[in-house]
C-alpha positions in Angstrom: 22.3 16.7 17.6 19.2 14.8 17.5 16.5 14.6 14.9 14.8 18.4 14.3 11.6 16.2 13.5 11.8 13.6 16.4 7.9 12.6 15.7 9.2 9.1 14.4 9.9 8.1 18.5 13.1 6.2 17.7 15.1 6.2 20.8 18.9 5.5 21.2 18.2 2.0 22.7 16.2 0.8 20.0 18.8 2.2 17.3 21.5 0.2 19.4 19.6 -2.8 19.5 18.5 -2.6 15.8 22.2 -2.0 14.3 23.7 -4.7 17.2 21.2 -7.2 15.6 22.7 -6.6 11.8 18.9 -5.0 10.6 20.1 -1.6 9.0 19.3 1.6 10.3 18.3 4.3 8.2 21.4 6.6 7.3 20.9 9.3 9.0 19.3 8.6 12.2 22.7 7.0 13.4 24.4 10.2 12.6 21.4 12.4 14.0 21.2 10.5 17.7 21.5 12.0 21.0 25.4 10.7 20.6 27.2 14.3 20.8 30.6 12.3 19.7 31.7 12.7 16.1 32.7 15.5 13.7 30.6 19.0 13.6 30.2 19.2 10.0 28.8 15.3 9.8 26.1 16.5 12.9 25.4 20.1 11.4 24.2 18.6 7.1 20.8 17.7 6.2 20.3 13.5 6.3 17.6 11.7 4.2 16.8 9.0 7.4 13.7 7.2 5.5 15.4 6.7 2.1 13.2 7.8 -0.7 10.3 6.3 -2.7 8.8 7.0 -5.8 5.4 7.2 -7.1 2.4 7.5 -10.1 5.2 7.5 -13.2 4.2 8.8 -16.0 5.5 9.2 -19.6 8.1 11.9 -18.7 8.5 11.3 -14.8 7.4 10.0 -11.8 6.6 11.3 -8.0 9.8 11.4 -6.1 9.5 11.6 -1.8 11.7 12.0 0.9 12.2 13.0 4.5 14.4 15.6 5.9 16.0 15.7 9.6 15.8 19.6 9.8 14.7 22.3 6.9 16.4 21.6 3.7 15.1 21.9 0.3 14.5 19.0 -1.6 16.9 18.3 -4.8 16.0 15.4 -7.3 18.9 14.9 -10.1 18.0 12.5 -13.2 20.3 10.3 -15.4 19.7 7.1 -17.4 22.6 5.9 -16.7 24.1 5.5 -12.5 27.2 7.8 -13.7 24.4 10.4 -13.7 27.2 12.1 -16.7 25.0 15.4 -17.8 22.8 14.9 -15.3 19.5 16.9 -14.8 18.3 18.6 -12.0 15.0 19.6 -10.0 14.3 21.8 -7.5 11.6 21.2 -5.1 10.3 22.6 -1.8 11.2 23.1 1.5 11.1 20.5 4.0 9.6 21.7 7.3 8.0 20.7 10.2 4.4 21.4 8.8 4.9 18.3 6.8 7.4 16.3 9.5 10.2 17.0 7.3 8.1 15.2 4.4 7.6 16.6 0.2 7.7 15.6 -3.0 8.6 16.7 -6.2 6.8 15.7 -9.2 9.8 15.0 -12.2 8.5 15.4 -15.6 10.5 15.9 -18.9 11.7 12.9 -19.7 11.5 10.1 -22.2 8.9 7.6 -22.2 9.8 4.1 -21.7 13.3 4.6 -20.0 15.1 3.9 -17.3 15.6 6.4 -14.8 18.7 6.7 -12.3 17.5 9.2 -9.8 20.0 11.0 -7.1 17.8 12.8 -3.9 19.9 15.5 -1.9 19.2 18.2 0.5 20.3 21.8 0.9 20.5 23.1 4.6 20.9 25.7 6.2 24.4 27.7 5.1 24.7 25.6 1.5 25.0 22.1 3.8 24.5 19.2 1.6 23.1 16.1 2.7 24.3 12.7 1.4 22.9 11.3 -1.4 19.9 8.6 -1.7 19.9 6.7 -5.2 17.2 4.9 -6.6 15.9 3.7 -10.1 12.5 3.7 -12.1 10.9 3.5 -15.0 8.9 6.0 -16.7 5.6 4.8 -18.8 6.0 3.6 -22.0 4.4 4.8 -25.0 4.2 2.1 -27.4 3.2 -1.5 -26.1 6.0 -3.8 -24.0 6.0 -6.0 -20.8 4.6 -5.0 -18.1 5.5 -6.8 -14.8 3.0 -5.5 -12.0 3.0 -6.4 -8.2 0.7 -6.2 -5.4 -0.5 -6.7 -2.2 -0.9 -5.2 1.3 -0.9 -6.1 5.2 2.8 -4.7 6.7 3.6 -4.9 10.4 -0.1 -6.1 11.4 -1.2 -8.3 14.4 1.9 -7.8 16.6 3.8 -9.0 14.1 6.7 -6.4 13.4 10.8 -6.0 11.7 12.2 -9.1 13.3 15.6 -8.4 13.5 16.7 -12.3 13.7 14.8 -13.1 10.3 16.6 -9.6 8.6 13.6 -7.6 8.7 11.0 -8.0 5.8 12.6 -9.7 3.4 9.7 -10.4 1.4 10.2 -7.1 0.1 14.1 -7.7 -1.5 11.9 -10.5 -2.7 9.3 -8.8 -4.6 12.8 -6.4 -5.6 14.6 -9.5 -7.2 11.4 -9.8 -9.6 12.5 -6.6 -11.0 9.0 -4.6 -11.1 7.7 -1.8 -13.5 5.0 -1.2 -10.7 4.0 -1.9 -7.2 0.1 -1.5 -6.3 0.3 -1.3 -2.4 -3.6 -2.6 -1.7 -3.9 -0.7 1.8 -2.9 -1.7 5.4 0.4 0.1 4.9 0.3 0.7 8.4 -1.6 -0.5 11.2 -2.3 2.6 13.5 -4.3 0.3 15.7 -1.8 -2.4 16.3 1.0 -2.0 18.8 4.4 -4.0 19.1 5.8 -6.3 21.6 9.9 -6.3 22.2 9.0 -10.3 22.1 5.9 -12.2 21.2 5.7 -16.2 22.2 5.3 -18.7 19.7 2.8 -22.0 20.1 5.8 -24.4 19.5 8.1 -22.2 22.2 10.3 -19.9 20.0 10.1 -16.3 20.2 9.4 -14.1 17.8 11.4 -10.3 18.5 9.6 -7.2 17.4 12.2 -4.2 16.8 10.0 -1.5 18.5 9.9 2.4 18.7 8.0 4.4 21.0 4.5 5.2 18.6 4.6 1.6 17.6 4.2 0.8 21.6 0.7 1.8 21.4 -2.2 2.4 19.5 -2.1 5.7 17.1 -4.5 8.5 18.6 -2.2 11.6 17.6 -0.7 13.0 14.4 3.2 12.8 16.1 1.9 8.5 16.2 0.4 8.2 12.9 3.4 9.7 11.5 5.7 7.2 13.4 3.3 4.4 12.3 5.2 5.4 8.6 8.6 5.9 10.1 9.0 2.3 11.6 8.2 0.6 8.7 11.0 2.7 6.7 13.7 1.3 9.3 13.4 -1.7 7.6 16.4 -1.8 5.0 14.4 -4.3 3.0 10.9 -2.2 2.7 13.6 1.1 2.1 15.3 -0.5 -0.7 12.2 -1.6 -2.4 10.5 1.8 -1.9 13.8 3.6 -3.6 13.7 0.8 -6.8 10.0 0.4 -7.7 7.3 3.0 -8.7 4.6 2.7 -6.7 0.4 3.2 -6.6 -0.5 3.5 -3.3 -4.1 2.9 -1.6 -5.6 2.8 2.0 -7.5 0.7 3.6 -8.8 0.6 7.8 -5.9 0.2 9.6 -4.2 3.5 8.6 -6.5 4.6 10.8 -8.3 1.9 13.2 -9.9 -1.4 12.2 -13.0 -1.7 10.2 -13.3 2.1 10.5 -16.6 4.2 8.3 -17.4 7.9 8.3 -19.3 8.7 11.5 -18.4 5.4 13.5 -16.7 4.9 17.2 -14.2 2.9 17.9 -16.0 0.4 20.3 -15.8 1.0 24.5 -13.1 -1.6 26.5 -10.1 -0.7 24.0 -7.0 1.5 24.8 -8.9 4.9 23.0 -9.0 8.0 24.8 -10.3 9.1 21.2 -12.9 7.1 19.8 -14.0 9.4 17.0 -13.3 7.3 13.6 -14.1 10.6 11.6 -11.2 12.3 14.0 -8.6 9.6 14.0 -9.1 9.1 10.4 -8.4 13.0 9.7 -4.7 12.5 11.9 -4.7 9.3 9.8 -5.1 10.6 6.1 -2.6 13.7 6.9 0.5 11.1 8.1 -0.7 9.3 5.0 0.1 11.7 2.4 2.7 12.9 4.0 4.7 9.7 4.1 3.9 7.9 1.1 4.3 8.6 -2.5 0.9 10.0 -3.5 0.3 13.3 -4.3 -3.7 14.4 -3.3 -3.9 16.7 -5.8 -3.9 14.5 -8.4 -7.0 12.2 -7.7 -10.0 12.9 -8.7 -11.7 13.8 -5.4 -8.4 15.6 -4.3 -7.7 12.5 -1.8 -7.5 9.2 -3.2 -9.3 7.5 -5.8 -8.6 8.0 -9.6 -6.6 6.2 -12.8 -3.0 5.4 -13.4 -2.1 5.1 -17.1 0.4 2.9 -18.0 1.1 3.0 -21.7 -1.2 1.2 -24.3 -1.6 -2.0 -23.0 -3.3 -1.2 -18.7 -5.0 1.5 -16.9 -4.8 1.1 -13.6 -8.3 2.5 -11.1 -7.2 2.9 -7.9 -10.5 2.8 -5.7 -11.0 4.6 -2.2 -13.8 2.3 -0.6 -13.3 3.5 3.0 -14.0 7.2 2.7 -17.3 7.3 1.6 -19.1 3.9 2.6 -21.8 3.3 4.8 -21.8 2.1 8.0 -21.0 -1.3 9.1 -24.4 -3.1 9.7 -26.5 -5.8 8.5 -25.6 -4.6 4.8 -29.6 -4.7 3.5 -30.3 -1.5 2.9 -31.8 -0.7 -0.8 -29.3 2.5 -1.5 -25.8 1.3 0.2 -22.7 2.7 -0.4 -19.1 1.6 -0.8 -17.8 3.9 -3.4 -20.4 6.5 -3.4 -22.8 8.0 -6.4 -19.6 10.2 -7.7 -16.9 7.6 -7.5 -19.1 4.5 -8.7 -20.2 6.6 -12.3 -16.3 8.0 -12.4 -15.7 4.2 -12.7 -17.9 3.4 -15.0 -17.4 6.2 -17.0 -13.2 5.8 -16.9 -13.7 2.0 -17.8 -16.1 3.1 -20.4 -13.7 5.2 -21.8 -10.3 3.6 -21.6 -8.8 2.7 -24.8 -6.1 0.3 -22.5 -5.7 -3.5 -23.7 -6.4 -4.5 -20.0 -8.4 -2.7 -17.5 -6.8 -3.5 -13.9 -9.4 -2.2 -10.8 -7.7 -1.8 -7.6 -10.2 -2.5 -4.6 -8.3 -2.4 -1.0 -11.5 -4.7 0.0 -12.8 -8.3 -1.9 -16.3 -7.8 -3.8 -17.3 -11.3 -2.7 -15.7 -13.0 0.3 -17.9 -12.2 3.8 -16.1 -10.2 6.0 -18.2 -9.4 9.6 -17.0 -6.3 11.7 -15.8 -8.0 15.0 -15.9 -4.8 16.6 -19.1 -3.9 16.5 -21.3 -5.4 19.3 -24.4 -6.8 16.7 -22.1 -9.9 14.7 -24.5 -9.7 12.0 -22.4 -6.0 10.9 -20.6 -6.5 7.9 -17.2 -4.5 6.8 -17.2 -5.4 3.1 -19.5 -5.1 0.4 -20.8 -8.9 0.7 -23.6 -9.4 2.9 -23.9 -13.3 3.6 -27.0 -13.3 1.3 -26.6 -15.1 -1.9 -29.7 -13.5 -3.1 -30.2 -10.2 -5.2 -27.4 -7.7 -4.8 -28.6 -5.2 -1.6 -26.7 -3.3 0.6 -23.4 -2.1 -0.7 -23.8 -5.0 -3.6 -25.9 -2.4 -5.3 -23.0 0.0 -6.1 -20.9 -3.1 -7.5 -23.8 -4.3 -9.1 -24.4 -1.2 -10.9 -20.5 -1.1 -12.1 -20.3 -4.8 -13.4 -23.9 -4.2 -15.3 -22.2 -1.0 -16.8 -19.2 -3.0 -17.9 -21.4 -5.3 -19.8 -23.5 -3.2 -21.6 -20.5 -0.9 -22.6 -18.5 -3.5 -24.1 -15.6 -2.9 -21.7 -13.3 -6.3 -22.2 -10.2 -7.2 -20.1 -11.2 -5.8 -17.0 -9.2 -7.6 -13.6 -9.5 -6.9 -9.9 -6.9 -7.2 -7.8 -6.8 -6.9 -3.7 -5.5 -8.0 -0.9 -7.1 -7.2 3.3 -7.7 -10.6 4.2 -4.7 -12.3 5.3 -4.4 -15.2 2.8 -4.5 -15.1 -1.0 -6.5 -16.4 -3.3 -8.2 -16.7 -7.1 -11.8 -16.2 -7.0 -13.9 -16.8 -10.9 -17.2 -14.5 -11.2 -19.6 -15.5 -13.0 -23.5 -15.0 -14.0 -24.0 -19.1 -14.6 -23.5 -19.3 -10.7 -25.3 -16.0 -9.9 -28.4 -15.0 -7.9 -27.6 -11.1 -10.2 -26.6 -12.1 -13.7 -25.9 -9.1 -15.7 -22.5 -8.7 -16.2 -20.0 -10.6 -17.8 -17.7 -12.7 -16.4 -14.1 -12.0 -14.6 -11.2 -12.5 -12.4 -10.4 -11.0 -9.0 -6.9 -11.5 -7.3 -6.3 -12.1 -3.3 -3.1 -11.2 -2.2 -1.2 -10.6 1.4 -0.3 -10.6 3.7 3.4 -8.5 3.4 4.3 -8.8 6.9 1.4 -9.5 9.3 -0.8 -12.3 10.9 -2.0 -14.9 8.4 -5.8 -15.3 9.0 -8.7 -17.1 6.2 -10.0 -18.3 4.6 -13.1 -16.5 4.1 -16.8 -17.5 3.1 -17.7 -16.4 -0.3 -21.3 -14.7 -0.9 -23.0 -16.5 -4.0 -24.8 -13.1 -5.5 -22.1 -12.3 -8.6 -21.5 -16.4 -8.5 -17.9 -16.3 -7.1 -16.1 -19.3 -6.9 -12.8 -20.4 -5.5 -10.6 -21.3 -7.9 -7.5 -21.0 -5.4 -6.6 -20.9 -2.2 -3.6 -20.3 0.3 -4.0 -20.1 3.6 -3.1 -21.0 7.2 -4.7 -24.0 9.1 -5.0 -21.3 12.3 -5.7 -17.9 12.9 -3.0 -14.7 13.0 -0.4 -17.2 11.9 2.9 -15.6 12.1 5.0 -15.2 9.3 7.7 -17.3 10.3 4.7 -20.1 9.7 4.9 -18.6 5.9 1.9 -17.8 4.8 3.2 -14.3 3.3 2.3 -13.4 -0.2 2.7 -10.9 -3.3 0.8 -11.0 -6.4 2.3 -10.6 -9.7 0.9 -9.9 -13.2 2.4 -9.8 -16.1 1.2 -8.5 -19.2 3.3 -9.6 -22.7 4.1 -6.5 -24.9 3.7 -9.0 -28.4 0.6 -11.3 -27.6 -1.0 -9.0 -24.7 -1.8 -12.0 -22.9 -2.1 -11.5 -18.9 -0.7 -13.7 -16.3 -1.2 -13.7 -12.9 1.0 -15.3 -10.4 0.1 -15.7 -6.9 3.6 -15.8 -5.0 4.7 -16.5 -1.2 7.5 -15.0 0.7 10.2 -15.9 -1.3 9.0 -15.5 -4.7 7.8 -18.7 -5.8 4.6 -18.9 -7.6 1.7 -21.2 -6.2 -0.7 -20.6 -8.7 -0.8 -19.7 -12.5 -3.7 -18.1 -14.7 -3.1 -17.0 -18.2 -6.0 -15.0 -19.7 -6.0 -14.0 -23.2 -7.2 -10.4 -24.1 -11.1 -10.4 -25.5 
């Protein structure tokens, strides 16, 4: 009996291949292939085939997610201990097709500052139970203690997939072994625009193998490929662990969709598009988004992305959407640009106004400062970020920023960091109004992280108007440097319950940290 929700376009050959090559395949797509050989009653239950994943914890719970092969409803039991002894239990929705087999179930109730053991099942059809998925959390504590956050973005870009001779993605049973509280995926979860090879060749003659699946064999233009964007990564046993073992904050960035994507823009003539509507794409785009990730709409602000993650008395978290509501990608000049938009820009500066959080993290799935052109548009002088190559007085989409950092400063807000990733390298950049064309606002840190699993690139020009320099760099010597070159990163911050002072360390594939920057709270 095959998958009920086949939209994922994982054929036999490329489960054979997958398990022959020792990278593990989700649970229950072995037990749910076109194979008609085994026992009825292992064919006829429920299966879990993407894992689970959790997401936004709060003080009593957390988001839990998960995927069904067929209509089940979805069952969450919670324990602090992995007995699960006296054990409690949640009932959630049913699992359809509407969703591709997708829900969640928001867990509240329990203490703050624990450890949670979770336990995900599925009722069927007739009282069939699925297996079980296990994973652990934390919920948010209430009183100050460490905090170890991690970060970055970038999976499964460039060509670059699960290479089944490396083990899949192992940077991500890296980032596991450092034991998170929280996991800030920057954006470019996916890349709906970036198709896989079976085999790519390397410059110095090895190969690099791509495990591939039928959506990932060409560009995303429907809702069925967008969703199988999602469902390729989750074959990975590495990325499925992690997603079951770490609460996560989840953005988006372009290549959910298609690269360097704005409301109202077309994907540029020559490529392999029968649609070229951004606005379209990005709809098919944002629905396989919140179906398959941890994030639950209806709790952001604007009912779709942006708004603030509290985690106890030492860090909010502001998780910014800066691709639904920019501008379009042009010379960047314009006196009224727009990268946030009026409403999310003053429910930043209003949130950071009023947080009463030691430290004051802002999320931004694209860098204030580095120069980032849109290749895809014909005129080179179009720019995808808010920098516009002008050191000069903020204009363009600088005004929004400018108009946040000016707000920071004259409401006293201290501690405030910004962390990202989108560019392919990572990096430390110091802002600051001794080095600035614009000079009122006070100075601070932004992180550069990435990429997870994708082409190295970098690195990148910085524009001089908020006086950014580069304190740190990693990057590769050429560009869309695969990862077996490793230049793979993940960002770490740590934030100490006693002293509240905040360390950041910029990490590569395996964990080890190439730079260090303590910062004490103001």
């Amino acid at each position: 009996m095959a998958d009920r929700y086949p939209l994922s376009g994982i054929s036999r050959r490329t489960l054979l291949r997958t398990t022959a090559a020792g990278l593990v395949v989700a649970p229950g797509l072995a037990a749910c292939s076109s194979d008609d050989s085994g026992p009825e009653l292992v064919r006829d239950r429920p299966t879990l085939p993407h894992g689970a994943a959790v997401g936004d914890p709060r003080g009593d719970g957390a988001l839990i997610w998960a995927r069904s092969d067929r209509p089940a409803k979805l069952i969450v039991e919670t324990s602090p201990t992995e007995s699960f002894t006296n054990a409690r239990r949640f009932e959630g929705q049913m699992l359809t097709p509407d969703t591709d087999g997708t829900g969640r179930l928001r867990i509240g109730g329990l203490p703050a500052g624990q450890q949670v053991h979770y336990r995900v099942t599925l009722e069927g059809e007739g009282g069939a139970t699925s297996e079980a998925v296990t994973g652990v959390f934390r919920t948010v504590p209430a009183e100050a203690a460490d905090i170890r956050l991690l970060w970055s973005g970038d999976v499964v870009g460039q060509g670059w997939g699960s290479n089944p001779d490396l083990g899949g993605m192992t940077i991500f049973s890296a980032m596991a072994a450092r034991d998170p509280h929280l996991f800030l995926h920057s954006g470019d979860a996916i890349y709906a625009d970036g198709p896989l090879k079976e085999s790519v060749p390397l410059p110095d003659g090895r190969i690099w193998r791509n495990v591939v699946t039928e959506p990932k064999s060409a560009v995303a233009q429907t809702l069925e490929q967008f969703r199988g964007q999602y469902a390729y990564n989750l074959l990975d046993a590495n990325y499925r662990k992690f997603n079951g073992s770490v609460a996560q904050i989840v953005q988006w960035d372009d290549h959910e969709t298609v690269n360097n994507w704005y409301p109202g823009g077309l994907v540029a003539e020559g490529k392999s598009y029968t649609e070229r509507s951004m606005d379209t794409l990005a709809q098919r785009a944002w629905q396989a988004c919140h179906e398959w990730m941890p994030l639950d709409p209806a709790e952001a602000v604007d009912g779709r992305l942006y708004r603030k993650i509290s985690y106890g008395p030492l860090l909010d978290v502001f998780v910014l959407d800066m691709r639904t509501y920019k501008d379009a990608n042009d010379a960047n000049r314009s006196p009224d640009g727009k990268i946030f938009g009026p409403k999310q820009t003053q429910w930043l500066i209003e949130g950071l106004r009023d947080s009463r959080a030691t430290w004051k993290i802002v999320a931004n799935d694209l860098p204030l400062g580095l120069v980032v052109k849109d290749g895809e548009q014909p005129d080179t002088t179009a720019f995808e970020g808010p920098a516009n190559a002008d050191p000069g007085a903020p204009a363009g989409r600088e005004t929004e920023i400018a108009r946040v950092l000016s707000a920071i400063k004259a409401n006293r807000v201290a501690n405030v960091v910004w962390l990202t990733a989108d560019v392919h390298y990572t990096a430390a950049h110091h802002y600051s109004p001794e080095r600035a064309a614009f000079t009122d606002f006070d100075p601070f840190w932004e992180f550069v992280s990435g990429p997870l699993n994708a082409g190295a690139f970098g690195p990148s020009d910085l524009d001089g108007t908020f006086g950014p320099t580069a304190v740190f760099v990693h990057a590769p010597p050429k560009q869309n440097t695969s990862p077996m070159e490793g230049y793979q990163h993940f960002g770490e911050v740590l934030i100490d319950g006693r002293s509240r002072e905040l360390t950041v360390d910029l990490r590569d594939a395996e964990g080890k940290s190439l730079f260090t920057q303590r910062i004490a709270p103001e």
